[in-house]
VMD Tcl script that draws the C-alpha trace (Angstrom):
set ca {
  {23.65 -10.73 -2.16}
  {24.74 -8.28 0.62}
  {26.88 -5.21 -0.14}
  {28.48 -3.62 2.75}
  {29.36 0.31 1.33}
  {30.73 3.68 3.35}
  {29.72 6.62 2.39}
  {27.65 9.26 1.08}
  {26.95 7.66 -2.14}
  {26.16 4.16 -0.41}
  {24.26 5.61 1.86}
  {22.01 7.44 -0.88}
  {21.75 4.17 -2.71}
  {20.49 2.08 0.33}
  {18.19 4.84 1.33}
  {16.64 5.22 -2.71}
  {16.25 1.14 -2.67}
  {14.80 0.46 0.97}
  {13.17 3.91 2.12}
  {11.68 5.36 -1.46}
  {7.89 5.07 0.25}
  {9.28 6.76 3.48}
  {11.08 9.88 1.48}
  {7.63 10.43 -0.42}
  {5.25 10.39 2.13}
  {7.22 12.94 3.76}
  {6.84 14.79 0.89}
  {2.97 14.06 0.46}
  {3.39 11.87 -2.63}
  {1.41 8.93 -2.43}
  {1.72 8.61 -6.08}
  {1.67 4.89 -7.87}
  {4.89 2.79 -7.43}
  {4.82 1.40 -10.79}
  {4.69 5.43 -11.74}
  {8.25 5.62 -10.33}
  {11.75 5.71 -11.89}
  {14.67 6.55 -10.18}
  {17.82 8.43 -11.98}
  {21.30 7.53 -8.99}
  {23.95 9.90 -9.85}
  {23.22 10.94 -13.00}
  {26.26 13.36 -14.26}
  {26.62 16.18 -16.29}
  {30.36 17.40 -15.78}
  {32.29 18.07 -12.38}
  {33.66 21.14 -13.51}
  {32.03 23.96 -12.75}
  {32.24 28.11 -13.05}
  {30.50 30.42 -14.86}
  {32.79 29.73 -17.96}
  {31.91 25.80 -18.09}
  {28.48 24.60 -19.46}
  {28.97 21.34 -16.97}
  {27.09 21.77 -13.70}
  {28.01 18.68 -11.55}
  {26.37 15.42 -10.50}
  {22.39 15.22 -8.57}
  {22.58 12.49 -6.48}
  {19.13 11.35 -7.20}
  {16.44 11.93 -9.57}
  {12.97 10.67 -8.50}
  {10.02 10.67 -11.10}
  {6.90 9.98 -9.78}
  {3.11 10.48 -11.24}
  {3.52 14.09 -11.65}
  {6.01 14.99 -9.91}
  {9.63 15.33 -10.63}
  {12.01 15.71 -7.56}
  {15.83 16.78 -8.26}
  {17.91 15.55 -5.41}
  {21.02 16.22 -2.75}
  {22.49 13.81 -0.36}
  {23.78 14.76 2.82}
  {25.23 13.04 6.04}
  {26.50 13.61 9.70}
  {30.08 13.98 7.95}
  {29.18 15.96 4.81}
  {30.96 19.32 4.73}
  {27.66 21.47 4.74}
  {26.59 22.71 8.42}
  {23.84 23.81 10.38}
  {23.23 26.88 11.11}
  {20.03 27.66 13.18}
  {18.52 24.63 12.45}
  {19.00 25.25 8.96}
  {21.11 22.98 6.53}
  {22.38 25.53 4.04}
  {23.85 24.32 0.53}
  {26.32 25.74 -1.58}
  {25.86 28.42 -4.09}
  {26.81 25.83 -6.92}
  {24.57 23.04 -5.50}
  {21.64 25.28 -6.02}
  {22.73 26.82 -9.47}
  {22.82 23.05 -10.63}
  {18.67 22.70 -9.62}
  {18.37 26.06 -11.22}
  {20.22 24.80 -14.53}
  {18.64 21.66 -14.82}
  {15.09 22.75 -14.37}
  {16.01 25.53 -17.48}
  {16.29 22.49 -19.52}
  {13.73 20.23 -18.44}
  {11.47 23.18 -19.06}
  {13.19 24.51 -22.38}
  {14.06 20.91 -23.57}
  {12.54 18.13 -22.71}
  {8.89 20.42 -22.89}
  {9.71 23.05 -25.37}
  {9.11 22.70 -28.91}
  {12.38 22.51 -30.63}
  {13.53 19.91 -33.58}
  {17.19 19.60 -32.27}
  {19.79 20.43 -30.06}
  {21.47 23.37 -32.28}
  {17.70 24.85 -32.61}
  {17.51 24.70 -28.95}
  {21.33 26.33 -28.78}
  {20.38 28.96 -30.70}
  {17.35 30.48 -28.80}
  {18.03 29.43 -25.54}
  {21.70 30.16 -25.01}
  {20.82 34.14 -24.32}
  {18.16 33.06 -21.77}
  {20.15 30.43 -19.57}
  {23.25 33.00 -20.01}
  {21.54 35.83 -18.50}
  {18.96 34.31 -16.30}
  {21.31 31.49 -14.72}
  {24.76 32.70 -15.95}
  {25.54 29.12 -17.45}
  {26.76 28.35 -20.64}
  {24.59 25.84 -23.00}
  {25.61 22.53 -23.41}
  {27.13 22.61 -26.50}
  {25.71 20.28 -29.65}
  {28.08 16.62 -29.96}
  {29.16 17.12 -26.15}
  {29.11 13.73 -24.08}
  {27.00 16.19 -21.28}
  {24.38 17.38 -24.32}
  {24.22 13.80 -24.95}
  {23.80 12.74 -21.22}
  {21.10 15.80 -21.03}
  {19.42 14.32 -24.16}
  {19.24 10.89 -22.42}
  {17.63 12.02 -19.36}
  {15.63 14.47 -20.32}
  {14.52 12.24 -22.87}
  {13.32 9.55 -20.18}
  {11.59 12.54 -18.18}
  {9.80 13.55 -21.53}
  {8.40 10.00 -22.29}
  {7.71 10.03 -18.27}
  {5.04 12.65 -18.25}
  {2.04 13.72 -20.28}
  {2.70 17.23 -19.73}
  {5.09 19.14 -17.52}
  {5.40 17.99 -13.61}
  {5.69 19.89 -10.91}
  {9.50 20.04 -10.57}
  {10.75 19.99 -6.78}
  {14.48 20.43 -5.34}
  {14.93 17.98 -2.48}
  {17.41 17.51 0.44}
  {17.95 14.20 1.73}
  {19.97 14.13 5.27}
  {20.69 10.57 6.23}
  {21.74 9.99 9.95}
  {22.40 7.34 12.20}
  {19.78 7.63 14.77}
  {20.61 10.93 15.77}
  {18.57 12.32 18.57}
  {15.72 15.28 17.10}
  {17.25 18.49 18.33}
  {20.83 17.23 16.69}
  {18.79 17.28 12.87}
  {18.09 20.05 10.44}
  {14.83 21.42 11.22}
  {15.16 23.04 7.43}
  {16.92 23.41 4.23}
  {18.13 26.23 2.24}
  {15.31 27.48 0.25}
  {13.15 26.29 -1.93}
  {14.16 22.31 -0.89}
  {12.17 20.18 0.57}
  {14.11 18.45 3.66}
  {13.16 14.83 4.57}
  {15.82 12.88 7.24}
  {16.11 9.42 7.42}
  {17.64 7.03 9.74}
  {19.89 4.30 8.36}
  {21.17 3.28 12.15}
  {19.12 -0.35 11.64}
  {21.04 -1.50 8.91}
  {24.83 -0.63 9.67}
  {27.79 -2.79 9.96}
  {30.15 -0.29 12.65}
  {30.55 2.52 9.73}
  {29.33 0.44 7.06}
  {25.78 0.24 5.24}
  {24.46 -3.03 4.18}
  {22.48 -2.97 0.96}
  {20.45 -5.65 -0.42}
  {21.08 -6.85 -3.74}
}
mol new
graphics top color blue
foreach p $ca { graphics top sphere $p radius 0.5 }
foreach p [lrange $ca 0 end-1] q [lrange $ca 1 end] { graphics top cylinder $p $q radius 0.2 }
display resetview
């Protein structure tokens, strides 16, 4: 079946199902495909601030062999510009890679028996080192967290290397018209999705 979608998310979902070995070579992973599992738009609130514990949505989360990649979506229409070559993201985009590798660390590899354990001795830490509050115990986003941090947990043997990537999808734009970087500490890969469009539409195989 053929799905014909617009969009940022459709665009993120094509690219995940038909262009997964092209992302991760650019990236140097030539890791096992039956290693892989893919996370698409896995949530954890949409509101954010420094006096919510919800930090927004990834658009992707690739595990691989050892590695554990934490991921934004951008097109040619997304708000973000370039500046110098460089595709800069929000401060709130980054904050949610900073949050979420807190608890991949402090969670899904520390050595606590539950949640309120967890609460109790990590709150101070992601307070003053991130300036988020915890999830707190019986939320639906400490239950999402416990779902897919508990799928990264049984994913790995022991902690992966955790990296922040940018994905900028385009539609055969020419090289000097693409981010040559991204903001720091994100690993930029661009792909082109010109091949399979429908005018301003994305076909996706089912």
């Amino acid at each position: 079946m053929q799905i014909l979608g617009y969009g940022e998310d459709a665009l993120t979902l094509w690219a995940i199902k038909n262009k997964l070995d092209v992302i991760l070579e650019a990236v140097e992973d030539s890791s096992d495909p039956s290693m892989r599992q893919v996370f698409f738009r896995p949530s954890f609130g949409r509101r954010g601030g420094d006096s919510s514990p919800q930090f927004g949505e990834f658009d992707f989360i690739i595990l691989t062999k050892d590695r554990l990649y934490l991921g934004e979506s951008k097109w040619v229409r997304s708000s973000e510009k370039l500046k110098d070559g460089v595709l800069e993201l929000r401060d709130e985009q980054k904050r949610r890679h900073e949050v979420f590798k807190f608890y991949v660390e402090q969670w899904a590899f520390g050595s606590h028996s539950s949640w309120c354990e967890f609460a109790d001795k990590a709150r101070l830490v992601l307070e003053s080192g991130v300036v988020k509050l915890l999830a707190p115990a019986n939320s639906l986003l400490a239950a999402n967290l416990k779902t897919v941090l508990g799928v990264i947990r049984e994913h790995y043997a022991s902690m992966p290397d955790i990296r922040n990537m940018l994905l900028y999808l385009h539609d055969g734009a020419a090289v000097e018209q693409l981010p040559q970087k991204a903001t720091e500490d994100f690993d930029l890969v661009c792909i082109d999705y010109s091949a399979d469009t429908l005018d301003n539409f994305i076909r996706i195989e089912l």
